[in-house]
C-alpha positions in Angstrom: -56.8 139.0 -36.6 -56.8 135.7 -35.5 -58.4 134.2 -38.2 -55.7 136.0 -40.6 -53.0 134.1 -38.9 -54.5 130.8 -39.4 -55.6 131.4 -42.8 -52.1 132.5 -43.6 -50.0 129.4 -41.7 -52.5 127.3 -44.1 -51.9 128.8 -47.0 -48.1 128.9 -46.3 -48.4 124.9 -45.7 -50.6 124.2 -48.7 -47.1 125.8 -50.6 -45.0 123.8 -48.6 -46.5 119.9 -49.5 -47.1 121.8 -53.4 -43.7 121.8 -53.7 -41.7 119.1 -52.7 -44.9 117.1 -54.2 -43.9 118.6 -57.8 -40.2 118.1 -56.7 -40.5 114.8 -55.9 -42.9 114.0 -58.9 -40.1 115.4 -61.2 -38.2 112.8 -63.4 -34.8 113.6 -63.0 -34.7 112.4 -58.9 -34.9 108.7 -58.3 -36.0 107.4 -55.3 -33.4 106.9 -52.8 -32.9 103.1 -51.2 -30.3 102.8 -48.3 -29.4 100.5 -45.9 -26.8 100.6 -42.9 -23.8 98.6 -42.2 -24.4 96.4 -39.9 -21.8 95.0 -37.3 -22.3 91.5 -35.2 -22.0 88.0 -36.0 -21.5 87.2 -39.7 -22.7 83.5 -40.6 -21.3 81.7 -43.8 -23.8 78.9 -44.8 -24.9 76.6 -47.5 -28.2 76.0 -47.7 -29.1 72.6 -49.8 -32.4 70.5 -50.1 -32.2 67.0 -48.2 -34.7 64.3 -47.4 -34.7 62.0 -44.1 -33.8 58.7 -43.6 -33.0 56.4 -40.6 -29.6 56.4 -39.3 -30.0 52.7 -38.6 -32.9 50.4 -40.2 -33.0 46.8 -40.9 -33.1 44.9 -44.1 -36.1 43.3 -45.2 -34.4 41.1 -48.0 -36.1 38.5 -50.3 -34.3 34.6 -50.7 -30.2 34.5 -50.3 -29.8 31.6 -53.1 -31.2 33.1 -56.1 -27.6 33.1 -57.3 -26.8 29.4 -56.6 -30.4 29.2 -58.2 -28.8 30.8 -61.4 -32.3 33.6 -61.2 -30.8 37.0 -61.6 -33.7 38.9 -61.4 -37.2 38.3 -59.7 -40.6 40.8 -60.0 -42.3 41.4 -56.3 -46.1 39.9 -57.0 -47.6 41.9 -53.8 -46.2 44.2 -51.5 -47.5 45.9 -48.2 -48.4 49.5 -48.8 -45.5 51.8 -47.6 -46.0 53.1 -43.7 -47.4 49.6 -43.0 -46.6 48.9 -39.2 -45.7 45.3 -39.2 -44.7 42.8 -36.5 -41.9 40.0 -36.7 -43.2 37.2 -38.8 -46.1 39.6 -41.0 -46.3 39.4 -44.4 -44.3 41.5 -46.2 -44.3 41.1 -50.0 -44.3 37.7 -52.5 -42.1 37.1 -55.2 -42.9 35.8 -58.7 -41.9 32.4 -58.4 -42.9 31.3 -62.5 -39.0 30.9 -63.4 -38.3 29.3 -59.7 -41.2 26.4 -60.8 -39.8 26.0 -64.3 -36.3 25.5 -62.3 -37.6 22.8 -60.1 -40.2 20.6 -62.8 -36.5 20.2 -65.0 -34.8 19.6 -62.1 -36.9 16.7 -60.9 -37.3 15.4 -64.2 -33.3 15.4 -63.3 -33.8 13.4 -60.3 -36.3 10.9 -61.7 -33.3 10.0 -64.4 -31.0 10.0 -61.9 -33.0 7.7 -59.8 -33.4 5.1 -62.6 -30.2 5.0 -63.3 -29.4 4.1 -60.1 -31.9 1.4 -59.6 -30.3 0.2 -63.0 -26.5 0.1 -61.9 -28.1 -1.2 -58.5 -29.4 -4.4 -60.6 -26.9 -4.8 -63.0 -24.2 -4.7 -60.1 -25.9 -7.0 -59.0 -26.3 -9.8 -61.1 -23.0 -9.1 -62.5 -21.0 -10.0 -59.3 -23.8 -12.8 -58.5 -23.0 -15.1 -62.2 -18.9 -14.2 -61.2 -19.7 -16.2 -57.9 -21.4 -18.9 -59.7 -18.3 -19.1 -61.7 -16.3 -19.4 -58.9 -17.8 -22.3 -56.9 -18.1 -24.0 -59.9 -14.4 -23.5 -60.7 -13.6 -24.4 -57.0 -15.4 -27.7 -58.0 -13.6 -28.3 -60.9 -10.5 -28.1 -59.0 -12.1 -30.5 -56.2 -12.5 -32.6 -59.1 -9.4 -32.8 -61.0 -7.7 -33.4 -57.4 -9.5 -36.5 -57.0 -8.6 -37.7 -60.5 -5.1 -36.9 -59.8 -5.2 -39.1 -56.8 -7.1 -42.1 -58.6 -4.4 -42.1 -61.5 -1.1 -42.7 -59.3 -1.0 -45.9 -60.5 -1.7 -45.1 -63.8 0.7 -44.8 -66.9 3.2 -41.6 -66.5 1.7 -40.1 -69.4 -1.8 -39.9 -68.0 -0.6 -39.0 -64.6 1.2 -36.0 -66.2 -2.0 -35.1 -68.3 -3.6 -34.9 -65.1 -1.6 -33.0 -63.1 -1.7 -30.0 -66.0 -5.4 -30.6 -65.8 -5.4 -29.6 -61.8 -3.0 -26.9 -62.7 -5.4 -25.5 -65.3 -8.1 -25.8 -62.7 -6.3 -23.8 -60.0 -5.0 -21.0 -62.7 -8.5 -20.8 -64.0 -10.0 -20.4 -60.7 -7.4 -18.1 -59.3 -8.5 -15.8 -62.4 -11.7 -16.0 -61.6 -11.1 -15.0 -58.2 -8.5 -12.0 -59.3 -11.7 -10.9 -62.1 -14.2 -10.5 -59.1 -12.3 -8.6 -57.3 -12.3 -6.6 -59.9 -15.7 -6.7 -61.1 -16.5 -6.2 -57.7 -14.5 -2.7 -57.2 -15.6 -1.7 -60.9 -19.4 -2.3 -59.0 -18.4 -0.1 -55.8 -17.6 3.1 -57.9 -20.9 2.5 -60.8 -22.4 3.0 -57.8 -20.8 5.8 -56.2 -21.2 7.6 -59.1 -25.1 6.7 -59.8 -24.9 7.6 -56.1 -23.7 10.6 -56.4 -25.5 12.1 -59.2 -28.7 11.0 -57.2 -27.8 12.6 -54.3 -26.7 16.0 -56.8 -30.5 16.0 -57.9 -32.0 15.2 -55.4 -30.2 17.9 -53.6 -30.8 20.6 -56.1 -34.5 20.0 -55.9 -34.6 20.4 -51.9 -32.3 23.5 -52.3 -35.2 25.0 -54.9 -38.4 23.6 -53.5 -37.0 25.3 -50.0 -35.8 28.5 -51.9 -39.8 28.7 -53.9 -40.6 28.7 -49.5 -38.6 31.4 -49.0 -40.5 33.7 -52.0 -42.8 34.7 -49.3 -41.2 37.4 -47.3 -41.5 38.1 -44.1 -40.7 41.2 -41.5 -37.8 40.1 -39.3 -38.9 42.0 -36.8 -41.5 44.8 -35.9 -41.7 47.9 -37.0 -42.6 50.3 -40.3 -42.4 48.8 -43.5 -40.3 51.4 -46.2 -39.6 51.1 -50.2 -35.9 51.4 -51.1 -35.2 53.1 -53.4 -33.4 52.3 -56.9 -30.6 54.0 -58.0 -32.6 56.5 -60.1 -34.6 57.5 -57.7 -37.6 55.7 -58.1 -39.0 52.9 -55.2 -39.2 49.7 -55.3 -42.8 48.0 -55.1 -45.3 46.3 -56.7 -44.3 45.3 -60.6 -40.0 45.9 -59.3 -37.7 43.6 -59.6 -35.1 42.7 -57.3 -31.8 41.0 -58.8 -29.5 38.2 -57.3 -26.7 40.7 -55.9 -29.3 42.8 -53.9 -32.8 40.9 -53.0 -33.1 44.0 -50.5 -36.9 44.8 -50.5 -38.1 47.1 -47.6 -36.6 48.4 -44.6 -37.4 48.8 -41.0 -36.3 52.0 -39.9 -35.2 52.8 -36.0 -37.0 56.3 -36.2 -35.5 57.4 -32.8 -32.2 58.6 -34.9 -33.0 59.8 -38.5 -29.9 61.8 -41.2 -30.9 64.1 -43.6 -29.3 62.8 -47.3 -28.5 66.0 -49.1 -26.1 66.2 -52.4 -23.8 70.0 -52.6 -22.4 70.5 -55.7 -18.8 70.2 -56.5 -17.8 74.3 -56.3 -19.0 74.3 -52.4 -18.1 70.9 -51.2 -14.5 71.8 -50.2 -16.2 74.1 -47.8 -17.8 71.2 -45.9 -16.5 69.4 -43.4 -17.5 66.5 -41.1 -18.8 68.6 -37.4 -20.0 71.4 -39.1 -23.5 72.5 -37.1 -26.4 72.5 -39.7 -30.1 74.5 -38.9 -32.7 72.0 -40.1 -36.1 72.9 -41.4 -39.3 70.5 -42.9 -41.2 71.5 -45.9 -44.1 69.7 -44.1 -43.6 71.1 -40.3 -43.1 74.8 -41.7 -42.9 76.1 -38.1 -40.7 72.7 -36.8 -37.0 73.7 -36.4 -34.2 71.2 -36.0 -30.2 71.3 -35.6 -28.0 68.3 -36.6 -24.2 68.0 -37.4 -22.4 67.1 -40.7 -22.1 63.2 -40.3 -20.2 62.4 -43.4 -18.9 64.0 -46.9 -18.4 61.9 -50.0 -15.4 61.3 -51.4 -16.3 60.8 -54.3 -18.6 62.7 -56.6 -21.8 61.5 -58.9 -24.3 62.6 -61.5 -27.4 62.9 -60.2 -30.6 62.2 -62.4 -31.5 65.1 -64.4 -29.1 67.2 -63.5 -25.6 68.0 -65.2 -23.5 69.1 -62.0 -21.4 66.7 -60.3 -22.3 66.5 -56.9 -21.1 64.7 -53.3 -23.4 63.3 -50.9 -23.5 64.7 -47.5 -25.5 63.2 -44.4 -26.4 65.1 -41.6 -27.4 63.6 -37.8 -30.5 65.0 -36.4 -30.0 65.5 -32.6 -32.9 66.4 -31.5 -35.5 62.8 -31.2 -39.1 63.8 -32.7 -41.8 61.3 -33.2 -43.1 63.2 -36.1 -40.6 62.8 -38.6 -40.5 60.6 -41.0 -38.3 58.8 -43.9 -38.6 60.6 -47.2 -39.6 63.8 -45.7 -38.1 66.7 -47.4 -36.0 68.9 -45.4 -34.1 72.7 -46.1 -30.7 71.8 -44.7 -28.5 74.9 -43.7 -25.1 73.7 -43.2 -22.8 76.6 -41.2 -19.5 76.9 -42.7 -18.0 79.3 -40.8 -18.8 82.1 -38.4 -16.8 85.6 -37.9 -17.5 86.7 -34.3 -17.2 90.1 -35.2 -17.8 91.9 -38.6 -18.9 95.1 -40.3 -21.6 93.6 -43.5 -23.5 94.7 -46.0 -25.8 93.6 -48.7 -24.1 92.2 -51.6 -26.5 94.1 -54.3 -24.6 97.8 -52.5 -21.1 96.7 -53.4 -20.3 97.7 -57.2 -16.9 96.9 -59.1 -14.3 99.0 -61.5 -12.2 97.1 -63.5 -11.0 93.8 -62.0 -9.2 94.4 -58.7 -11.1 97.5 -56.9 -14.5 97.4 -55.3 -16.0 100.4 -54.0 -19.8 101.6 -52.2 -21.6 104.5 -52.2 -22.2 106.2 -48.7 -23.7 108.7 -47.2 -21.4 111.9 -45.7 -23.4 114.2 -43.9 -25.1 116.1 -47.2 -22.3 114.6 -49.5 -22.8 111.2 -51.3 -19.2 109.6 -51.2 -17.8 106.8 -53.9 -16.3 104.8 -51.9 -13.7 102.1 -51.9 -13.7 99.3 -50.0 -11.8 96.1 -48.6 -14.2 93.3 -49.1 -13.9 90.2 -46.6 -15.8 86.7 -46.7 -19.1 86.4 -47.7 -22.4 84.6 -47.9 -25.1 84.6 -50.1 -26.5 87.7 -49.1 -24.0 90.1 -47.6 -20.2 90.6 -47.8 -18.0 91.8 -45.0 -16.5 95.1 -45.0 -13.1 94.6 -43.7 -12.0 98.5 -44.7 -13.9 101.5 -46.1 -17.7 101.3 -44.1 -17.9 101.6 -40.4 -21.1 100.2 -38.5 -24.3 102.1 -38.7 -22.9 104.2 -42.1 -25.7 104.6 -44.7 -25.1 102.8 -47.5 -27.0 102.7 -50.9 -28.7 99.7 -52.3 -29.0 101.2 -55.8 -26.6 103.4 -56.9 -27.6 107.1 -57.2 -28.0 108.4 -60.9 -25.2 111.0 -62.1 -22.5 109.9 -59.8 -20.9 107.2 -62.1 -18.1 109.4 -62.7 -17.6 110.9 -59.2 -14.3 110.6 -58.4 -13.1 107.6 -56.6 -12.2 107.8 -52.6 -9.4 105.3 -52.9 -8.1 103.8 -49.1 -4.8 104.8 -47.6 -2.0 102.1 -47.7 -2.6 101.6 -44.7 -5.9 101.3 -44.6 -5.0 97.9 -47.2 
């Protein structure tokens, strides 16, 4: 008897599984996926790809006085290796210096003229104003002269008294002449010079000015500390083969890795959702399991076109606060930047919401043993889930994927109230 009763119970079970197997198996059910609404704290976020760089770094910069130089552009020769820990006075990087020494052989050719030339003017000055003193002791003679011939004819005729007095008065007009015409010559001497002079000096102080600056084409660290490319505007890094132009000799930098920003760009549609303060969540592509928090630092006002990309987007930087010896400039970072937070919200997955027509969004739920089309009241949302702010309480099942055959169920439109 017993055995009966067991044989039966596993027979009736065998019937059981048999047919909701074959029910299930059939092809006119699809497979049901729900979720629940869930109620809590709703975060609105942005998330947006950044890389790190120093809050505060120092300048490594190649020679000031290219532009006085007239160089507008001058290829680094070497270059320490990027994450090279340096001290103050290291070597840092050298400068082509080809056009520099082309600069200073024409400019002391320059000098070397200008030197001559002054030597010349120098002599020429110079025995110049020495044959106008000649002629002016000789003329002072004359005048001796024709004073003493003068005095010796008082007792001669008129007529040759009178032909010597006009010869004294020649003598003294001459010689005054001669006097007035050194003076002259003299101060036309003074300012040959001053210029020969100052032309020298010009030269000679270009040449010092270039055979310092060709000094300076050896960089140096300005103080100690990891040596790190800047980049160029396009995104690649200056180094070995680059050029560095007049307006900008900025080579390296020496970061102060105790406070680092993440540089992240958010495109143009989202940027009037950030704002300077905003708390962002902080995660490294090469520290998977590493988790940081910083704060918006600055937005852009201004927008730019990135390389590669046709979007306009702003720059944002955001302030790490935590200090963390691992991290690093140019490290890629995942930058989730919190835009807002409701304290208290019913959500659901975007993907269960559906639309009809322009204006009304509904969901279907689960009612008891009833499948309901249900409108809803949609609130802010993020980019996963939307807030239900009328038509889904918390902990109603909601589907993911809407159930086949109910497209044209009837519509459970909200009270006025309710809107």
């Amino acid at each position: 008897m017993k055995k009966k009763l067991l044989i039966s119970i596993a027979v009736v079970l065998v019937l059981i599984i048999s047919f909701y197997t074959f029910r299930g198996s059939g092809t006119n059910d699809a497979v049901e996926i729900m979720t629940e609404a869930k109620f809590g704290e709703f975060v609105i976020s942005i998330t947006t790809t950044g890389e790190l760089e120093a809050k505060n770094s120092i300048k490594i910069t190649g020679p000031s006085g290219l532009r006085a130089a007239r160089i507008w552009n001058v290829k680094v020769e070497k270059m320490v290796d990027e994450g090279t820990i340096v001290k103050k006075g290291d070597f840092v990087a050298s400068l082509d210096a080809s056009e520099l020494s082309d600069r200073i052989r024409a400019t002391e050719n320059e000098y070397q003229q200008s030197l001559s030339k002054y030597t010349q003017t120098k002599l020429d000055t110079a025995l110049t104003l020495r044959q106008s003193r000649d002629e002016l002791i000789n003329l002072e003679f004359a005048v001796e002269e024709k004073e003493l011939i003068l005095e010796q004819s008082q007792f001669e005729p008129p007529a040759t008294i009178k032909q010597a007095e006009i010869d004294l008065e020649k003598g003294k007009r001459a010689f005054q002449q001669a006097k007035e015409n050194y003076q002259l010559k003299k101060q036309k001497a003074v300012a040959q010079m001053q210029e020969a002079d100052a032309e020298l000096a010009e030269d000679r102080d270009e040449r010092d000015f270039l055979l310092q600056l060709r000094d300076k084409f050896v960089i140096e660290a300005p103080e100690e500390g990891m040596v790190i490319y800047v980049r160029e505007y396009d995104g690649t890094k200056k180094g070995e083969g680059s050029n560095i132009g007049a307006w900008d000799p900025t080579v390296a930098t020496l970061p102060d890795l105790s406070k680092m920003i993440s540089i992240t760009y958010v495109n143009e549609v989202d940027i009037r959702k950030i704002n300077k303060g905003q708390h962002v969540k902080i995660g490294l592509d090469a520290f998977p399991d590493k988790k940081l928090t910083g704060t918006v630092l600055s937005v852009a006002n201004v927008g730019e076109q990135r390389p590669n990309s046709d979007a306009k987007v702003f720059e944002v930087k955001v302030e790490i606060i935590e200090t963390d010896s691992t991290l690093r400039p140019a490290m890629t970072t995942a930058n989730e930047i919190i835009t807002d937070v409701v304290p208290n919200g019913v959500f659901v997955p975007l993907e269960a919401v559906y639309n009809q027509g322009d204006s009304v969004s509904f969901v279907y739920k689960k009612s008891g043993l009833e499948t309901i089309k249900q409108e809803v009241i949609l609130g802010k949302a993020n980019a996963n889930e939307v807030i239900i702010q009328s038509g889904v309480d918390s902990g109603e099942k909601i589907y993911l994927i809407a159930p086949q055959g109910l497209e044209d169920k009837e519509l459970e439109l909200l009270g006025k109230a309710d809107k």
